[in-house]
C-alpha positions as CSV (number, residue, x, y, z in Angstrom):
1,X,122.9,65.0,116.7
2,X,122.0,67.5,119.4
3,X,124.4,69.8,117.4
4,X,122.1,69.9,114.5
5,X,119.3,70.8,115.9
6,X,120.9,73.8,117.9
7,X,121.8,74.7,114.0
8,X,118.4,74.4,112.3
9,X,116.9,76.3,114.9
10,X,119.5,79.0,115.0
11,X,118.9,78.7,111.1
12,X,115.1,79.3,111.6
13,X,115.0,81.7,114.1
14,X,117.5,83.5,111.5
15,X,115.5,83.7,108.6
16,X,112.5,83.9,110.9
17,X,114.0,87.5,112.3
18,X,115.0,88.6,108.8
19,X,111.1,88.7,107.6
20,X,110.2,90.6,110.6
21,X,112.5,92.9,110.2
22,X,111.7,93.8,106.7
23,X,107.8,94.1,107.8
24,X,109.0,96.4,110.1
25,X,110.9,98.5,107.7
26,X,107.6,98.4,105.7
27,X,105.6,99.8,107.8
28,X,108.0,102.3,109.7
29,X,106.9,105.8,108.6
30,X,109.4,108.1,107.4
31,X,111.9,110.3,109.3
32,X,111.9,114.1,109.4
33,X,115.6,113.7,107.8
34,X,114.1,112.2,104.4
35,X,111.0,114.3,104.3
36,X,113.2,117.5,103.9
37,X,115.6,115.6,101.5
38,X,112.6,114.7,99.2
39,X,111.4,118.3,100.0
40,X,114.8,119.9,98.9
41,X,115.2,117.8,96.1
42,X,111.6,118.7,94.4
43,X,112.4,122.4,95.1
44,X,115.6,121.7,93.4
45,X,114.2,121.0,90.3
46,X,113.0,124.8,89.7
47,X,116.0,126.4,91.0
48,X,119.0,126.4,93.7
49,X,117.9,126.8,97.4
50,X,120.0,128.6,99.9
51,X,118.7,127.4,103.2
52,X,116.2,124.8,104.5
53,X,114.7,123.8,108.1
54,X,112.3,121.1,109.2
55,X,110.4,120.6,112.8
56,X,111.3,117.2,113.9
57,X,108.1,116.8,116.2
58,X,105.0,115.3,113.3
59,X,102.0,117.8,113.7
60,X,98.4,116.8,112.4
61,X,96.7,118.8,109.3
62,X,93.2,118.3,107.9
63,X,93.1,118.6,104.3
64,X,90.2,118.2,101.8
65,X,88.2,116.0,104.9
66,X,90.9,114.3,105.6
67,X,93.5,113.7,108.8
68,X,97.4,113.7,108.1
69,X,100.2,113.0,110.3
70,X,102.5,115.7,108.7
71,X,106.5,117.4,109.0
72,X,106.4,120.8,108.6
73,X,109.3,122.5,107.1
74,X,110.8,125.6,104.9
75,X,112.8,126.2,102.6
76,X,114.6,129.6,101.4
77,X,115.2,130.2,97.7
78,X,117.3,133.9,96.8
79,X,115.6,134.6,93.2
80,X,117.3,138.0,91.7
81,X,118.9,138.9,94.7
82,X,115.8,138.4,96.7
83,X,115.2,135.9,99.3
84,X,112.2,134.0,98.8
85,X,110.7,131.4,101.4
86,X,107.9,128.5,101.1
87,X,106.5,126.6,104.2
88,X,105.5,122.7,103.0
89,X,104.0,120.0,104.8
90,X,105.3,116.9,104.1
91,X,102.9,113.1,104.8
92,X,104.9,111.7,107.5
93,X,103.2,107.8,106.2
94,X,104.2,108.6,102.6
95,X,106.9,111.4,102.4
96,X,104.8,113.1,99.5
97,X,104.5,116.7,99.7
98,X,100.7,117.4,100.5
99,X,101.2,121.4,100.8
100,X,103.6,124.6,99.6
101,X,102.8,127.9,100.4
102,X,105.2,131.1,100.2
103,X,105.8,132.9,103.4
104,X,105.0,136.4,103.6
């Protein structure tokens, strides 16, 4: 008897860890590693890219009134023998690209 209760709790306190843990993977933002993997994939879609960097500290940026936790990264592009470079900001909360700009 005592043996089954030691199993329905270790049962419970199982499934009981498994929901947490999925919360917490929920609500964990996203890592500098995927922000430059969406980032190289949408600059993909117009074209190969020959090089691409990301700073793995998040830095703020005010946009349109508003306060973002953002990545900050580049990527380098060589269109007709010229190399090309843009500077985006990636929403560390969301991973969507909030800003591209090409570097002079």
């Amino acid at each position: 008897m005592n043996w089954k209760r030691i199993a329905i709790g270790a049962g419970i306190g199982a499934v009981a860890g498994y929901f947490v843990l999925q919360q917490l993977d929920n609500q964990q933002k996203v890592t500098p590693e995927k922000a430059l993997k969406s980032a190289k994939e949408a600059f993909k879609q117009q074209g190969p890219i020959s090089g691409s960097w990301i700073y793995m500290k998040p830095e703020e940026m005010e946009k349109n009134g508003l306060t973002y936790t953002v990545y900050r990264g580049g990527i380098t592009r060589t269109i007709d023998g010229q190399s090309t470079q843009y500077e985006f900001k990636v929403d560390a909360e969301t991973g969507s690209i909030l800003d591209v700009a090409q570097s002079a």
